[in-house]
N, C-alpha and C positions, 0 to 999 in steps of 0.2 A: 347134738343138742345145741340149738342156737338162742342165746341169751341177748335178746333186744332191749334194751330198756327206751322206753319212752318219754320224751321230755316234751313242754309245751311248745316249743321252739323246733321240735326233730324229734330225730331217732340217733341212738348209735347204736351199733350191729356189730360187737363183739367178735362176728364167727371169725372172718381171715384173722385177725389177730390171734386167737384161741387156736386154729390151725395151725398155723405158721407157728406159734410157739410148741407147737405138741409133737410138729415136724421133727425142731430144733433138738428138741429135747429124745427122741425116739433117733434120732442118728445119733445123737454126740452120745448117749450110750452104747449103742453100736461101734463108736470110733473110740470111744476109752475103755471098752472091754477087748478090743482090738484082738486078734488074730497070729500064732506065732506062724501059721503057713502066707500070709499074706506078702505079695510081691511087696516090693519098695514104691511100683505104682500102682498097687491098688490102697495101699498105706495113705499116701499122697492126695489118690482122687476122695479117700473116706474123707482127708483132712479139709479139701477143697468142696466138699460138699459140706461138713459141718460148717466152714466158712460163709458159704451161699447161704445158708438156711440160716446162719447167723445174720447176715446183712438184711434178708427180706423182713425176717421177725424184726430188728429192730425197724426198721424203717415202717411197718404197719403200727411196730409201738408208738413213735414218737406222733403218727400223726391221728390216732386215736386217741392217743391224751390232749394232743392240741384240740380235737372235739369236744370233749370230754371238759376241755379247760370254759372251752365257750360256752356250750351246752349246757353241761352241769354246773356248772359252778358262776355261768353268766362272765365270764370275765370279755371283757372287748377288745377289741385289736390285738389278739393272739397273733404273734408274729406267723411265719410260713418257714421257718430251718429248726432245726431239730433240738440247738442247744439252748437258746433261749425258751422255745417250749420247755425243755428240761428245769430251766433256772424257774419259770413260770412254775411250773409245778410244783421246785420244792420251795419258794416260797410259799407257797398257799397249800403247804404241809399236804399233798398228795403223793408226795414219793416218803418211804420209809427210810429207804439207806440214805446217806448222804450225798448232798450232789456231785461230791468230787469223785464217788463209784460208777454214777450217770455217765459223767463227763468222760472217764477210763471209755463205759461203752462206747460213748461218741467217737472216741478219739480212734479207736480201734475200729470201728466202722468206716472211718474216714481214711486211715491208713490203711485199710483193702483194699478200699476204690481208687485208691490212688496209686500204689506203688504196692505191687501182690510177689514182697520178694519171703525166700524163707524164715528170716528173724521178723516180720512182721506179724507172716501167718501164725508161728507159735507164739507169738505176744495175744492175739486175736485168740486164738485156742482158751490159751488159761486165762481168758477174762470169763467165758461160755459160760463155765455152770455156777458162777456167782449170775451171771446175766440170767440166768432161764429160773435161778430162785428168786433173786428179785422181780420179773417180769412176773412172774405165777402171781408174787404175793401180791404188784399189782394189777393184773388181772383179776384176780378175787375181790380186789379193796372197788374198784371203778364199775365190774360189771355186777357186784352184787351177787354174786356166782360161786360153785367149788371148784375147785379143781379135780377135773376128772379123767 
């Protein structure tokens, strides 16, 4: 189900977004129901793949709201990096949770790509399923869509 909305300006096109989060969400229950016969590396590659599937979702987030900010809501000179899109957002009351929740994802996003050691990954991990509830609800709020 691909939910396009149409503006007089464009289109936004929801689907990668809507994938990429249903990905997110479809492993990291897989990796937190987790397995008591699983080696130590297949533990490890579930964790590095909840992580990947963390980094692409959000990065399809950020720059779908940065559409979204222009598109919909007309705003100009939408910067092009991800935390000011974020600030952009929640001042113009498009984000629900607070921005300082956003900023956690950011920051966590930003500290995989950069330095991919063990205390990071589990920092990354337990941010996941506040991120893929908040993401859902905006995903619903932006595309006009359920979650399905």
């Amino acid at each position: 189900m691909s939910i396009l909305v149409s503006l007089s300006e464009g289109n936004i096109d929801y689907e990668k977004f809507r994938k990429s989060l249903h990905r997110l969400e479809e492993q990291h229950e897989i990796f937190a129901r987790g397995d008591p016969y699983w080696s130590v590396n297949v533990q490890e590659a579930m964790a590095e793949s909840v992580i990947q599937r963390f980094e692409t979702c959000y990065d399809c987030l950020w720059r779908i709201l940065r559409r979204y900010l222009i598109l919909e809501l007309g705003i100009p000179g939408v910067p092009s990096s991800p935390k000011p899109v974020l600030r952009l957002a929640a001042e113009n009351l498009v984000l629900r949770t607070p921005i300082e929740q956003w900023i956690k994802y950011a920051n966590a996003r930003i500290d995989t790509s950069h330095d991919y050691d063990g205390e990071k990954a589990q920092a990354c991990l337990l941010v996941v399923p506040a991120f893929i509830a908040d993401s859902i609800q905006l995903y619903v709020s932006m595309s006009r869509g359920k979650w399905d």
